[in-house]
PDBQT receptor file of N, H, CA, C and O in Angstrom, charges set to zero:
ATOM      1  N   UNK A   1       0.827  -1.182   0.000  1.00  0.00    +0.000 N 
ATOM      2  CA  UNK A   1       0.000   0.000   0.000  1.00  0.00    +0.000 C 
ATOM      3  C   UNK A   1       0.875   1.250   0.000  1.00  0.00    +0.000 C 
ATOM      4  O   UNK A   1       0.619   2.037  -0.912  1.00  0.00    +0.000 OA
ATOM      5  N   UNK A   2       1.813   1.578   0.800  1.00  0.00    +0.000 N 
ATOM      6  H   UNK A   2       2.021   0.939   1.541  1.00  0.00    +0.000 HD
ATOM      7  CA  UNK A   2       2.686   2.431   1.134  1.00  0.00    +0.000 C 
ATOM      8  C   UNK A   2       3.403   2.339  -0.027  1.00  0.00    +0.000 C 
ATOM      9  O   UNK A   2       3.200   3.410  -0.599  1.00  0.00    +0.000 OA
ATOM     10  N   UNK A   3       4.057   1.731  -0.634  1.00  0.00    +0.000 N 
ATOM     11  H   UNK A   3       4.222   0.861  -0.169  1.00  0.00    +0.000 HD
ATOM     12  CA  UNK A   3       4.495   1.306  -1.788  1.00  0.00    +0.000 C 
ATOM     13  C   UNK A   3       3.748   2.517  -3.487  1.00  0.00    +0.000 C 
ATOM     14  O   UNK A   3       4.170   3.338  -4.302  1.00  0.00    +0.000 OA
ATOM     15  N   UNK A   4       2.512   1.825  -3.122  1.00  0.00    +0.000 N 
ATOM     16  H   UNK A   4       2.169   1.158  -2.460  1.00  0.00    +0.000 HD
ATOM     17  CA  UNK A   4       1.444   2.654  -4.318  1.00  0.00    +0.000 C 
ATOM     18  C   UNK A   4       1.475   3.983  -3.780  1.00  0.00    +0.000 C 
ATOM     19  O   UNK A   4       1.634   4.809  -4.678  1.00  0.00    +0.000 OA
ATOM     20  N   UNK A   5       1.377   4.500  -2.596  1.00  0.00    +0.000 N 
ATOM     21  H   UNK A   5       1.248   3.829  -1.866  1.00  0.00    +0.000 HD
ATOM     22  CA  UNK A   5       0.878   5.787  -2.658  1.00  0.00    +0.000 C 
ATOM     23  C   UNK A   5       2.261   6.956  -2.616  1.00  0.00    +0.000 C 
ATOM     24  O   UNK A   5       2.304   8.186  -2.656  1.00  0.00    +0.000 OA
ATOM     25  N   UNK A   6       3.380   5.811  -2.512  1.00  0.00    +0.000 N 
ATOM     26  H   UNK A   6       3.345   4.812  -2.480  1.00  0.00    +0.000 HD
ATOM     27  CA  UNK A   6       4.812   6.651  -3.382  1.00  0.00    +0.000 C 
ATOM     28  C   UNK A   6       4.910   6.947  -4.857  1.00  0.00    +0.000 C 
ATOM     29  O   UNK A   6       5.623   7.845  -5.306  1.00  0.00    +0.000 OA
ATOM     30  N   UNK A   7       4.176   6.165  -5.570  1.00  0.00    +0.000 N 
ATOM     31  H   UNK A   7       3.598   5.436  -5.205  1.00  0.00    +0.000 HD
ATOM     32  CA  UNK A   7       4.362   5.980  -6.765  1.00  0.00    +0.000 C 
ATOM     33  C   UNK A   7       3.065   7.082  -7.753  1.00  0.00    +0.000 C 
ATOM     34  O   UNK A   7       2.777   7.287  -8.932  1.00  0.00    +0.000 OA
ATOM     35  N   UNK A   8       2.664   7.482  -6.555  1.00  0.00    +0.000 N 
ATOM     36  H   UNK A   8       2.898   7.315  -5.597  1.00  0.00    +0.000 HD
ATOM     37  CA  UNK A   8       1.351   8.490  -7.007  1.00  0.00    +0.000 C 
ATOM     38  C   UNK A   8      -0.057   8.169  -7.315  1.00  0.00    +0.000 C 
ATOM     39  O   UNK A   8      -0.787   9.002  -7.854  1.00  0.00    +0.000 OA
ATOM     40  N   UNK A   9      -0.545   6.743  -6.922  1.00  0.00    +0.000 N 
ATOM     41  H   UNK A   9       0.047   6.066  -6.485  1.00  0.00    +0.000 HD
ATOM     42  CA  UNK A   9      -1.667   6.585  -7.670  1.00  0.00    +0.000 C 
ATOM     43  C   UNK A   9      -2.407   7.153  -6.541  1.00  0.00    +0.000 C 
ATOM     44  O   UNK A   9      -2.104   7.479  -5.393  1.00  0.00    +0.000 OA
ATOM     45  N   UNK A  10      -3.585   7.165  -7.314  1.00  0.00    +0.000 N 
ATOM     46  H   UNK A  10      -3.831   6.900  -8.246  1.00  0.00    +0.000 HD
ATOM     47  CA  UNK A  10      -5.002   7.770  -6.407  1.00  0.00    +0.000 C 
ATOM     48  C   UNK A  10      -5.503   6.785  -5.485  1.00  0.00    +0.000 C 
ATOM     49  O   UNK A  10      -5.149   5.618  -5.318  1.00  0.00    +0.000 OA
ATOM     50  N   UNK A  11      -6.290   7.392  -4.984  1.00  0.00    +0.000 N 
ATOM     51  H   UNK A  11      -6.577   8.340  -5.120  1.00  0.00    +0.000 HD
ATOM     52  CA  UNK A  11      -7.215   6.092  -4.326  1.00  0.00    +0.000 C 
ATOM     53  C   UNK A  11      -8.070   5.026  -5.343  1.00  0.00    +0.000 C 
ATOM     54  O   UNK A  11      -7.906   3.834  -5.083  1.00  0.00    +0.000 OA
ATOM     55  N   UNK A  12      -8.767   5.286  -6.224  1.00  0.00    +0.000 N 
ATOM     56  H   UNK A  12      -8.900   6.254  -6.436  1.00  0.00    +0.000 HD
ATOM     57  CA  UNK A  12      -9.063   4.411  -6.956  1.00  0.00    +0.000 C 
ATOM     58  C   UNK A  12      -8.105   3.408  -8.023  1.00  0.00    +0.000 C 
ATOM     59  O   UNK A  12      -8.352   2.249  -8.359  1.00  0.00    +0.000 OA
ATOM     60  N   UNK A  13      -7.132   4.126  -8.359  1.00  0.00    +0.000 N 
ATOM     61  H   UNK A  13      -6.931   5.067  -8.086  1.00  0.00    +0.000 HD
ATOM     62  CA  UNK A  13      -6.163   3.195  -8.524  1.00  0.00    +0.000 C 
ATOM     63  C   UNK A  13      -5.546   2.150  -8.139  1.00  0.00    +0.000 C 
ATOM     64  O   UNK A  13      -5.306   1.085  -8.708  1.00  0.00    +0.000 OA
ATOM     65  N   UNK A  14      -5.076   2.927  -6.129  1.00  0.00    +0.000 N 
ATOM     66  H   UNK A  14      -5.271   3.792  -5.666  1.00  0.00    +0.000 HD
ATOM     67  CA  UNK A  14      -4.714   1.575  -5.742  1.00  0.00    +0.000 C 
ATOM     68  C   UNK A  14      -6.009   0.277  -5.313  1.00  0.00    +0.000 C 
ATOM     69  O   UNK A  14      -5.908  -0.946  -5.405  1.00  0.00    +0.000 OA
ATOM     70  N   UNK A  15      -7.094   1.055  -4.871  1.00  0.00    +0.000 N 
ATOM     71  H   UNK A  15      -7.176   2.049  -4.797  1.00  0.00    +0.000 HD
ATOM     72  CA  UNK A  15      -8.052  -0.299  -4.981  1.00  0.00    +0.000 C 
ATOM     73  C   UNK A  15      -8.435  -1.071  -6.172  1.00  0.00    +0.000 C 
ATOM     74  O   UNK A  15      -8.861  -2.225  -6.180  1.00  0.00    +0.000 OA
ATOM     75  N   UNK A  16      -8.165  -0.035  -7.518  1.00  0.00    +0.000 N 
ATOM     76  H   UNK A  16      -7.818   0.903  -7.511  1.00  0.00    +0.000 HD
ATOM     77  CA  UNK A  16      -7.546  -1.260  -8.381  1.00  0.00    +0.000 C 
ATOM     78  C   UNK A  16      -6.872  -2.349  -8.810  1.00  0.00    +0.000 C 
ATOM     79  O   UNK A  16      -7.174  -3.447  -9.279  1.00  0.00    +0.000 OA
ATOM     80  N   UNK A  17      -5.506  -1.549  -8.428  1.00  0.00    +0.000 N 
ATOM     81  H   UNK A  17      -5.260  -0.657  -8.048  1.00  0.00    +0.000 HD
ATOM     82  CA  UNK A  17      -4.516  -2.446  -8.179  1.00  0.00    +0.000 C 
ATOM     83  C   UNK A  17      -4.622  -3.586  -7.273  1.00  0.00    +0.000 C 
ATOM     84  O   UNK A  17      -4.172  -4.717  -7.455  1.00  0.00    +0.000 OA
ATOM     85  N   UNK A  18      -5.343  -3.091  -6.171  1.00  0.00    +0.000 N 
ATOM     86  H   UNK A  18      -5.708  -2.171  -6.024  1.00  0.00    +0.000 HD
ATOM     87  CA  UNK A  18      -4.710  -4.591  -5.256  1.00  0.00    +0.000 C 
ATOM     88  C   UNK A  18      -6.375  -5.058  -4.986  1.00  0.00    +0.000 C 
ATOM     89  O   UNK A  18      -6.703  -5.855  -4.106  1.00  0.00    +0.000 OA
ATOM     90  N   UNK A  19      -6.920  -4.678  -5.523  1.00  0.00    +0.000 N 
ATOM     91  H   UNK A  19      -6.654  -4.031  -6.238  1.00  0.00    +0.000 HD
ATOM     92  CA  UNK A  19      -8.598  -5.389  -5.322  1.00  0.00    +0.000 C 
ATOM     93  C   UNK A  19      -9.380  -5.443  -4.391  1.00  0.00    +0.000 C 
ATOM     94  O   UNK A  19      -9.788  -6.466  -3.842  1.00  0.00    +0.000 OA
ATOM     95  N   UNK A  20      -9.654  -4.313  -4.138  1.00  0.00    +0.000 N 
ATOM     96  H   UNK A  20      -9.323  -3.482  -4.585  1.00  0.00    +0.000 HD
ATOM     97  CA  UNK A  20     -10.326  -3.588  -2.597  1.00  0.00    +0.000 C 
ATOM     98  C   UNK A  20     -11.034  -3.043  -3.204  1.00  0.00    +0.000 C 
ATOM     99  O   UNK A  20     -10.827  -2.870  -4.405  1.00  0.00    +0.000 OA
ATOM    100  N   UNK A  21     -12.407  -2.461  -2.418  1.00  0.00    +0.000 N 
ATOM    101  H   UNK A  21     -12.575  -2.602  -1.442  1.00  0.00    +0.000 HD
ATOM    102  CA  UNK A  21     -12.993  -1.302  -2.381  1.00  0.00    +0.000 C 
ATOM    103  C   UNK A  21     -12.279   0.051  -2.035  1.00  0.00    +0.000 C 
ATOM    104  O   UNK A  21     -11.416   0.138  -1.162  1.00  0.00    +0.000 OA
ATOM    105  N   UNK A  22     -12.635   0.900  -2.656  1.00  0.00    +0.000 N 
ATOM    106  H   UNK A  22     -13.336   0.829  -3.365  1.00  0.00    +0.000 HD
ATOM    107  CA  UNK A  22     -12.132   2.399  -2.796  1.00  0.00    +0.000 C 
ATOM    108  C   UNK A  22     -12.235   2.687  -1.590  1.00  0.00    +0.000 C 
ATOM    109  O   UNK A  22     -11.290   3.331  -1.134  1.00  0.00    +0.000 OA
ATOM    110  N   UNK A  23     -13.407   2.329  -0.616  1.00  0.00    +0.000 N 
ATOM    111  H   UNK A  23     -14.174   1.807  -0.987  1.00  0.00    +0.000 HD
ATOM    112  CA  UNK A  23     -13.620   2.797   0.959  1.00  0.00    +0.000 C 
ATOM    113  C   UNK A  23     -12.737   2.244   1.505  1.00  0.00    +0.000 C 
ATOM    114  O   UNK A  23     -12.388   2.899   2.488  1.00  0.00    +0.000 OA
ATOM    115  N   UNK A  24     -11.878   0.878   1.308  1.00  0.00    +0.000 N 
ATOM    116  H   UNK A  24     -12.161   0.346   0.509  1.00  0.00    +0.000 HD
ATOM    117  CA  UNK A  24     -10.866   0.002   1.878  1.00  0.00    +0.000 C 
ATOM    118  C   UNK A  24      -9.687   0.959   1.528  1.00  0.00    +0.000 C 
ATOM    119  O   UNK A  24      -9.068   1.497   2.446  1.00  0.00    +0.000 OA
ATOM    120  N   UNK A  25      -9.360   1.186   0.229  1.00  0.00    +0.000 N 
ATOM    121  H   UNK A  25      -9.863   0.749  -0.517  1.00  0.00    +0.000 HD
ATOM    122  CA  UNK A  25      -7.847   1.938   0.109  1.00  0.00    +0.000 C 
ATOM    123  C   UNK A  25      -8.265   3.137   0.749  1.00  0.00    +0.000 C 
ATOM    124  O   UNK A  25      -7.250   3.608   1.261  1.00  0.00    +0.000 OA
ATOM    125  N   UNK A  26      -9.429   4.017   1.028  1.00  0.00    +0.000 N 
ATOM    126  H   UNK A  26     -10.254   3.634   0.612  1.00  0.00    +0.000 HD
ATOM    127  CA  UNK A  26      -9.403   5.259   1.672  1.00  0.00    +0.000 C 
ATOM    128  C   UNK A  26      -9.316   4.968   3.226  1.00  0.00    +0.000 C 
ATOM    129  O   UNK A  26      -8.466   5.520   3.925  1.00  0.00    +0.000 OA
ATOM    130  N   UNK A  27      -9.940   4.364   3.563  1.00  0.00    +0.000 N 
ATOM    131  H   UNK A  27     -10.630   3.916   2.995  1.00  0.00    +0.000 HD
ATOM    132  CA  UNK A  27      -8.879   3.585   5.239  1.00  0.00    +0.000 C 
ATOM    133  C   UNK A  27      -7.586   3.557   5.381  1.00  0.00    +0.000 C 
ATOM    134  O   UNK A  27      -6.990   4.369   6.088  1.00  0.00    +0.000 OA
ATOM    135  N   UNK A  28      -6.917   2.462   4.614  1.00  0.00    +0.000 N 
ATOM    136  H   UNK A  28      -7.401   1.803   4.039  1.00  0.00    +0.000 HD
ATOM    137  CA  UNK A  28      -5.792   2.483   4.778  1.00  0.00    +0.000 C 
ATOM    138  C   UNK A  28      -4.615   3.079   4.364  1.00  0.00    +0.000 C 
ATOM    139  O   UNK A  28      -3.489   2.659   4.631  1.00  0.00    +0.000 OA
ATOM    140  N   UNK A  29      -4.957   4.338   3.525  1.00  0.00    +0.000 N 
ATOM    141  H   UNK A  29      -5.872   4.679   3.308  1.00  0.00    +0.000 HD
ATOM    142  CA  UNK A  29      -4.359   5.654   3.361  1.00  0.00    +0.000 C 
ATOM    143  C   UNK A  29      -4.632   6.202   4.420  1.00  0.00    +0.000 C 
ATOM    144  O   UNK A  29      -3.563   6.294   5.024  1.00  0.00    +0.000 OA
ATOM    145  N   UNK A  30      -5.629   6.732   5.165  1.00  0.00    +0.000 N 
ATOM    146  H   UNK A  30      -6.498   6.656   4.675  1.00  0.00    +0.000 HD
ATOM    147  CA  UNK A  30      -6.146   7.414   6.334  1.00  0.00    +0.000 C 
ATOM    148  C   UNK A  30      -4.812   7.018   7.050  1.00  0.00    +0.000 C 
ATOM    149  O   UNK A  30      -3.804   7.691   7.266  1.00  0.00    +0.000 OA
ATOM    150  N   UNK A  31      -5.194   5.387   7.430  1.00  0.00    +0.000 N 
ATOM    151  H   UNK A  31      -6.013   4.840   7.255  1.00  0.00    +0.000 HD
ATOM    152  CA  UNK A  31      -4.377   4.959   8.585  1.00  0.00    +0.000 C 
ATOM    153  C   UNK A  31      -2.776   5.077   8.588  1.00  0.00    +0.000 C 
ATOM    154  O   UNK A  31      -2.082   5.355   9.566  1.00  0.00    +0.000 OA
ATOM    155  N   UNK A  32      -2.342   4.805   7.285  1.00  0.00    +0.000 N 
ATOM    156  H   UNK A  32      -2.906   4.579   6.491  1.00  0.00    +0.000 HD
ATOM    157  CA  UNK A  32      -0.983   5.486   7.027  1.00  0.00    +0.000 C 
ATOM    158  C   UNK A  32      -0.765   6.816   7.562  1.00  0.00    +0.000 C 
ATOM    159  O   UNK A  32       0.084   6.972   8.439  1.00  0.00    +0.000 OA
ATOM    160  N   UNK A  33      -1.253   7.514   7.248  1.00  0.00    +0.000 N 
ATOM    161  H   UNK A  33      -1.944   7.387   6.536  1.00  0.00    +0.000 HD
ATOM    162  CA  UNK A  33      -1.096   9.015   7.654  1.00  0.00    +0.000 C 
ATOM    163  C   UNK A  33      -0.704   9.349   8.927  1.00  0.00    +0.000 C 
ATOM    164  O   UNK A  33       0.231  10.050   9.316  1.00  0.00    +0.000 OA
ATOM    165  N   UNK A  34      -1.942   8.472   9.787  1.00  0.00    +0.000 N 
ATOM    166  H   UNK A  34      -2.702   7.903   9.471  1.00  0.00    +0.000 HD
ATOM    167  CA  UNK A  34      -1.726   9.079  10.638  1.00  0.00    +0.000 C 
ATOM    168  C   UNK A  34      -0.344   8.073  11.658  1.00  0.00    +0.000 C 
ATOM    169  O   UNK A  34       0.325   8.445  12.622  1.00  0.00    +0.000 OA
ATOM    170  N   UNK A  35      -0.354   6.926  11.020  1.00  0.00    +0.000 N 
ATOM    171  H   UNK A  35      -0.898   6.623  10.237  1.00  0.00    +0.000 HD
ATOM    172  CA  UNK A  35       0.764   6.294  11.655  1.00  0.00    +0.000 C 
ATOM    173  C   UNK A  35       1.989   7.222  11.469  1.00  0.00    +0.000 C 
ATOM    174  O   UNK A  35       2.790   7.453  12.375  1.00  0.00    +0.000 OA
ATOM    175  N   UNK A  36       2.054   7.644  10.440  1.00  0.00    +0.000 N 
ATOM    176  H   UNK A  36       1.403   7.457   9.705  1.00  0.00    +0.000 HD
ATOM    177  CA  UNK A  36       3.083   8.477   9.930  1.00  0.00    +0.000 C 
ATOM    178  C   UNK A  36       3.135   9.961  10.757  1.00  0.00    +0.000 C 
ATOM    179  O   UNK A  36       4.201  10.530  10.991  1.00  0.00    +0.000 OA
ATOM    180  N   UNK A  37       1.960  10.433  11.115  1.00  0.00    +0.000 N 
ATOM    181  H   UNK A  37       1.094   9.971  10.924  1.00  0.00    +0.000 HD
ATOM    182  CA  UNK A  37       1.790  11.420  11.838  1.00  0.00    +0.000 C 
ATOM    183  C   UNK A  37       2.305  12.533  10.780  1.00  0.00    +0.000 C 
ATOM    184  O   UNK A  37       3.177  13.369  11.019  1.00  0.00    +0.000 OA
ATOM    185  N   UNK A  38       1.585  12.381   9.542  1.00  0.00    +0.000 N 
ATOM    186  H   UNK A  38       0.877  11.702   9.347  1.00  0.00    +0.000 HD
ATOM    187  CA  UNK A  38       1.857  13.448   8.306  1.00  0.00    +0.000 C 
ATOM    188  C   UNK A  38       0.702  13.863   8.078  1.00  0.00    +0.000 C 
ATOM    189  O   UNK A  38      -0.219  13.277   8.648  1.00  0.00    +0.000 OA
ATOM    190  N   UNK A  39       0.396  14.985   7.185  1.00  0.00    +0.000 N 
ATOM    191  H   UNK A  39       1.143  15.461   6.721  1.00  0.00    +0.000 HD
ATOM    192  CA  UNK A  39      -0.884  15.573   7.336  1.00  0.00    +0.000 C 
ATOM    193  C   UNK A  39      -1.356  15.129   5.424  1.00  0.00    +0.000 C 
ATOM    194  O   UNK A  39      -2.568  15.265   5.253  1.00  0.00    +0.000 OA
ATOM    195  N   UNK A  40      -0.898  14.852   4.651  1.00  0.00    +0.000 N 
ATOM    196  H   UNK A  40       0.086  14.742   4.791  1.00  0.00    +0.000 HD
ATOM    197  CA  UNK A  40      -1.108  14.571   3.328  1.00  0.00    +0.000 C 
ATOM    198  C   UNK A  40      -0.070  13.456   2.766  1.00  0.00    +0.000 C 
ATOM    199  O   UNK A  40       0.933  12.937   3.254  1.00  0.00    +0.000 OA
ATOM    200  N   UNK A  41      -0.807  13.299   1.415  1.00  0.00    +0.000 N 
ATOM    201  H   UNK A  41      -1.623  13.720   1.018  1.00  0.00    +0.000 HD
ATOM    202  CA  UNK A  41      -0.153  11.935   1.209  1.00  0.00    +0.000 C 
ATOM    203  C   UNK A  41       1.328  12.421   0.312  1.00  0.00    +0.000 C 
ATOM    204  O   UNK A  41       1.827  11.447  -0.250  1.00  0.00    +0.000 OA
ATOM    205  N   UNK A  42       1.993  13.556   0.118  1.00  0.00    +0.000 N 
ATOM    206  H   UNK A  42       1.588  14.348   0.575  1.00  0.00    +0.000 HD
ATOM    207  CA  UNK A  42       2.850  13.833  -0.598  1.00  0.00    +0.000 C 
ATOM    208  C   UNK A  42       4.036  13.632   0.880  1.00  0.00    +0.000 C 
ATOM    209  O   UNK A  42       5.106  13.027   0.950  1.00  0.00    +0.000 OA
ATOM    210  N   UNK A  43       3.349  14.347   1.811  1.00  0.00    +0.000 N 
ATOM    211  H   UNK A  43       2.480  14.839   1.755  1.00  0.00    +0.000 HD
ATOM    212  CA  UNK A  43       4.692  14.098   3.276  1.00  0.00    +0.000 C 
ATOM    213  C   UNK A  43       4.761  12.407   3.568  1.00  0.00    +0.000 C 
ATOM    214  O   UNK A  43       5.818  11.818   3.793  1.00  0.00    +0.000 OA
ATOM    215  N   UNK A  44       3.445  11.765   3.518  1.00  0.00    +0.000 N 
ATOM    216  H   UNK A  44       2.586  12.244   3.334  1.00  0.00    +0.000 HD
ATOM    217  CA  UNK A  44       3.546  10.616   3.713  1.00  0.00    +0.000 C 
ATOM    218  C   UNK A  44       4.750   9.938   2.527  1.00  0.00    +0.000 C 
ATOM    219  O   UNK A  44       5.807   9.507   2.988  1.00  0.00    +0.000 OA
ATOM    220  N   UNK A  45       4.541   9.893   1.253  1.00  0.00    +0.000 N 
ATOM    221  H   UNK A  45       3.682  10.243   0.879  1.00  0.00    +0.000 HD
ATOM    222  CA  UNK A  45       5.786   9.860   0.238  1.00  0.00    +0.000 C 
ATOM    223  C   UNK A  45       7.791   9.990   0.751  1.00  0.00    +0.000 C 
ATOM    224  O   UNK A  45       8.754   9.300   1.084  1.00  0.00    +0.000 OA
ATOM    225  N   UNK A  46       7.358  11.418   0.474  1.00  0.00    +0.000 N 
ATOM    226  H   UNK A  46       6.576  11.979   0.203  1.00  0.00    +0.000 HD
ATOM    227  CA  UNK A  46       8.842  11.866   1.311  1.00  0.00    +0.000 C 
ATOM    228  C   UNK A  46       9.356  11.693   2.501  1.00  0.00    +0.000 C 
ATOM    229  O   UNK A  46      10.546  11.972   2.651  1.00  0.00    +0.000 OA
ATOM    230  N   UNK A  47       8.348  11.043   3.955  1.00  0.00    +0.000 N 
ATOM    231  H   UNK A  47       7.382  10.816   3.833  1.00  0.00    +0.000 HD
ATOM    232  CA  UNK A  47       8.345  10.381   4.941  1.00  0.00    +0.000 C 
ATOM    233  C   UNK A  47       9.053   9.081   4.565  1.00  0.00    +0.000 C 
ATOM    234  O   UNK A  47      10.233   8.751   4.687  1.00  0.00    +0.000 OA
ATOM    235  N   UNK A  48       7.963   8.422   4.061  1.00  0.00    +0.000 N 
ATOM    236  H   UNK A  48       7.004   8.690   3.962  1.00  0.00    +0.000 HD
ATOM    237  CA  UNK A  48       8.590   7.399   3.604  1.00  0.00    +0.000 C 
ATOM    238  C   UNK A  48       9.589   6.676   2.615  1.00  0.00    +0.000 C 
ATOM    239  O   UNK A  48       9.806   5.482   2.410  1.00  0.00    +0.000 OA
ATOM    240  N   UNK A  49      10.082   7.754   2.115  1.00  0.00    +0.000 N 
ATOM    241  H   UNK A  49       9.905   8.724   2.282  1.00  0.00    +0.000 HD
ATOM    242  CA  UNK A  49      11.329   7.615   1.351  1.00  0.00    +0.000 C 
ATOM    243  C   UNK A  49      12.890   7.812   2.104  1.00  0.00    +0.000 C 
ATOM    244  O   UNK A  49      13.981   7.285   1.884  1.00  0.00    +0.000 OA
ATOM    245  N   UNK A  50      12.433   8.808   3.067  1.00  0.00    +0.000 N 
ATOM    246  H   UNK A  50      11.547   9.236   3.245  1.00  0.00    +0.000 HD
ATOM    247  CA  UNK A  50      13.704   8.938   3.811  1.00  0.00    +0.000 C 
ATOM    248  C   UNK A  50      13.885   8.048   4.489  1.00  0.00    +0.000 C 
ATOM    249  O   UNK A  50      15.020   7.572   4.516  1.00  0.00    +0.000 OA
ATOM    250  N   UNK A  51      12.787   7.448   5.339  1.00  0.00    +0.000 N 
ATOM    251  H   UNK A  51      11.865   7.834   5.317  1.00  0.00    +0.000 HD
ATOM    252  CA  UNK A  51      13.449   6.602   6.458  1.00  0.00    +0.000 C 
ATOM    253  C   UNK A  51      13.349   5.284   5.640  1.00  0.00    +0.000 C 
ATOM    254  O   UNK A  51      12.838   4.272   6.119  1.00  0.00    +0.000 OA
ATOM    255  N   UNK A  52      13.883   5.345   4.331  1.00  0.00    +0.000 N 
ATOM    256  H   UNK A  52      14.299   6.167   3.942  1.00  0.00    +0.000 HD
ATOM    257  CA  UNK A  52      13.860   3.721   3.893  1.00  0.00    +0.000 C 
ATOM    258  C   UNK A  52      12.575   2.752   4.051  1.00  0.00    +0.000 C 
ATOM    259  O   UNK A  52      12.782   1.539   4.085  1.00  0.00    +0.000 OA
ATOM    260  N   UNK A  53      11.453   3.173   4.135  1.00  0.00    +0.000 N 
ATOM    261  H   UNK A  53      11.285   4.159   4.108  1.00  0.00    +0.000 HD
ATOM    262  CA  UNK A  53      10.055   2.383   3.980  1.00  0.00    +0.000 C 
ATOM    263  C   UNK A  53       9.863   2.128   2.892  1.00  0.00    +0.000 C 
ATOM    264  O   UNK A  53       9.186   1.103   2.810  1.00  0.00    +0.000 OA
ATOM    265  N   UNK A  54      10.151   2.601   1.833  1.00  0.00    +0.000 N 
ATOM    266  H   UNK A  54      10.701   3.433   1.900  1.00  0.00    +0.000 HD
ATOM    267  CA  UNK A  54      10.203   1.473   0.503  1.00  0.00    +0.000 C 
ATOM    268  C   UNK A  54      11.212   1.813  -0.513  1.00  0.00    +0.000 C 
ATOM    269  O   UNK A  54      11.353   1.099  -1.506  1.00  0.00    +0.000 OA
TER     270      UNK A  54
């Protein structure tokens, strides 16, 4: 998941990709976030690029 939302897709994309409901990838983007304690998914990205998360 963290993976896709480095790579830029949307939310409907990645519940494309991995075969979820759109309400499922909008959860677990949510929940990223806030694990991350980032306020959008571009810090979540650059969060997770620095500390080596993918």
């Amino acid at each position: 998941m963290l993976n896709l939302l480095v790579e830029g897709l949307s939310n409907q994309e990645i519940a494309d990709r991995l075969i979820i409901s759109l309400a499922t990838a909008k959860t677990h983007v949510r929940n990223i976030l806030n694990k991350l304690a980032v306020d959008d998914r571009t810090q979540a990205a650059v969060h997770a690029m620095r500390r080596g998360l993918v």
